[in-house]
Steps between C-alpha positions, in 0.01 A plus 500: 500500500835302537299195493352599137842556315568101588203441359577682192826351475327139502234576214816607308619233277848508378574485094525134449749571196766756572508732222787393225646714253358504123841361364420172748137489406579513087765233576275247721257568232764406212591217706098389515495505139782345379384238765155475358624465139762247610218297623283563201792386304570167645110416514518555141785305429340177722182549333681464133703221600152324684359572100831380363503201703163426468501545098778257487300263690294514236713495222669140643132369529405560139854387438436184672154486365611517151765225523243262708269566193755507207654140637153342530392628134856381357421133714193501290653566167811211571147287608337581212816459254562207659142345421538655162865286438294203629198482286750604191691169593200308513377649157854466353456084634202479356537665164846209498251262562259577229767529240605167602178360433541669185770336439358182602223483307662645193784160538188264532365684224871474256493099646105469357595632183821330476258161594270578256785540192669185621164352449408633180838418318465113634154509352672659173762254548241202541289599180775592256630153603133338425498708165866355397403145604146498316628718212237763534551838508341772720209670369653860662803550337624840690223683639455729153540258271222326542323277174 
């Protein structure tokens, strides 16, 4: 029988955790926890500042966006103005020019007239000297007094 208390003594396995007071347990297990909520707390605070980050990635790309589009629109309008200023140049030359015309045509139109009355009083001229040389008079005296 000596030879089965050895045996006994090797099928026994010794306590792998010695046995620690409740006060140690509550503190490892305060220690745990305030551990575990640490790390909760500092994945929360990387995940909001991966959001953060992230939304003011996007908030510089609309930015940019915006300007990119707001500069192209306001190249169009200066484009646009600046066709506008040309074609209002070109009507404001050509609107001078027509007036000149105008103006040219009314002067050939004063000279014509002018012609004409130079004209007329030679032929007056020419007949009331014919009527004083043959002693006749004109059969129109003034235009309403006719006989």
């Amino acid at each position: 029988m000596a030879e089965e208390e050895p045996k006994k003594a090797e099928t026994e396995t010794p306590d792998p955790v010695p046995a620690t007071p409740p006060l140690a347990d509550a503190v490892l297990a305060r220690v745990e926890t305030e551990k575990r909520l640490a790390l909760i707390k500092a994945w929360e605070e990387s995940e909001k500042t991966k959001a953060e980050n992230k939304a003011y990635k996007k908030l510089s790309a609309v930015g940019a966006w915006e300007n990119s589009k707001r500069a192209a629109v306001e190249a169009e309008l200066r484009a646009i103005e600046e066709k506008l200023e040309k074609k209002r140049a070109e009507y404001i030359e050509k609107m001078k020019n027509k007036v000149a015309e105008v103006h040219k045509l009314a002067e050939e139109k004063r000279a014509l007239v002018e012609a004409n009355k130079r004209e007329e009083c030679l032929k007056v001229e020419e007949t009331a000297v014919k009527f004083r040389t043959s002693g006749f008079m004109p059969r129109k005296l003034l235009g309403c007094f006719g006989s």
